[in-house]
GUVO-779416 format. One record per residue (C-alpha): y, z, x; residue in one letter. Coordinates in steps of 0.02 Angstrom, whole numbers, padded with zeros to 5 digits, always signed. Layout:
# GUVO-779416
YZXA...
***
This chain:
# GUVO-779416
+01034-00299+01117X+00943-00462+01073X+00940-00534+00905X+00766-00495+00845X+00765-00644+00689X+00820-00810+00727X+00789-00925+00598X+00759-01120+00640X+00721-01249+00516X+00674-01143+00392X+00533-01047+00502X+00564-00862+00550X+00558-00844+00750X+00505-00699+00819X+00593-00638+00970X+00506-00478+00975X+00324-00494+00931X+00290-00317+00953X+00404-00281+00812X+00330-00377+00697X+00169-00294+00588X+00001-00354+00600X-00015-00422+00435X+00131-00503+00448X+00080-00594+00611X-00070-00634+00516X+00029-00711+00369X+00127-00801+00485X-00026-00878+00593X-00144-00907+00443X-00032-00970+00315X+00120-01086+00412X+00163-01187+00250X+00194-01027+00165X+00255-00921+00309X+00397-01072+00295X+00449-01092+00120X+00455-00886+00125X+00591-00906+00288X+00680-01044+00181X+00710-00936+00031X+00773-00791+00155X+00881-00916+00216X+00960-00954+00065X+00953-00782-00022X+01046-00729+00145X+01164-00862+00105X+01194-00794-00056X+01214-00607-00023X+01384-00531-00011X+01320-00400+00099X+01357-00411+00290X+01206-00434+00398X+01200-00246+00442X+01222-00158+00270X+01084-00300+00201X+00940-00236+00324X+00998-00049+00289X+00973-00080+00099X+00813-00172+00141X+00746-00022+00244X+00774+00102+00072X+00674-00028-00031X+00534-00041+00106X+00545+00155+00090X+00544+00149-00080X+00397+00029-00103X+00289+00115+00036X+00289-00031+00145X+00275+00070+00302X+00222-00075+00416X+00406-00172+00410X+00486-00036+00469X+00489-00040+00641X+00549-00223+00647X+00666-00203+00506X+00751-00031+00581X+00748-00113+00757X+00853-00265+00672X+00966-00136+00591X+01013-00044+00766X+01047-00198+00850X+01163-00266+00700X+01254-00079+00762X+01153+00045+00621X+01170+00232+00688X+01014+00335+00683X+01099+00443+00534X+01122+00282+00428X+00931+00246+00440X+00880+00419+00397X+01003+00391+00248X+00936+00233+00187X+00753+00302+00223X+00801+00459+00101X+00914+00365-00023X+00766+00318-00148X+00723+00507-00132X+00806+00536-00309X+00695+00375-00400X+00556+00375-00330X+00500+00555-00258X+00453+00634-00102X+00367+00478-00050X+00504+00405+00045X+00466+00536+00160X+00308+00483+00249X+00433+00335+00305X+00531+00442+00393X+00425+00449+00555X+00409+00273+00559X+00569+00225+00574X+00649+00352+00679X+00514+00309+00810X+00541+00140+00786X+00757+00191+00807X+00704+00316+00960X+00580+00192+01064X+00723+00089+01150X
***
């Protein structure tokens, strides 16, 4: 499977546009100068992490979950089974919040696992 992120100069490149959410498309179209210095501080906070590439967008899927941020899903669990994430693993890090933050990770559920079934 292809890399869905690539990130050149500081700009986030979209392999997949399908993936990506409509707002975020929008944020990226309407607001370049901003859409940039956001993919430079990814760059660098990637830099920074200790976590490998695939446990990073697993976490990243429980705080999407957690924060109700439905719309990165698809391209965010997508990213996680091409870095190798099993289907159990995203239900996981869908349900891990469950204990902090209620029964509200749950609506997230569908999203992802269709996003994890559709390929």
């Amino acid at each position: 499977m292809q890399e869905y992120v690539s990130r050149i100069g500081g700009l986030i490149k979209v392999d997949n546009v399908p993936q990506v959410s409509h707002a975020f498309m929008t944020f990226m179209k309407e607001a370049p100068e901003q859409q940039k210095a956001l993919g430079e501080i990814v760059k660098k906070l990637d830099a920074a992490s200790s976590l490998d590439a695939k446990t990073e967008e697993i976490a990243y899927i429980s705080v999407l979950a957690a924060v109700r941020l439905e719309s990165g899903l698809p391209f965010h669990v997508k990213h996680a089974k091409a870095l190798g994430a099993t289907r159990d693993e995203i239900i996981s890090a869908v349900l891990l919040p469950l204990p902090a933050v209620g029964n509200v990770v749950i609506q997230a559920l569908p999203v992802a696992l269709q996003a994890y079934d559709s390929e």
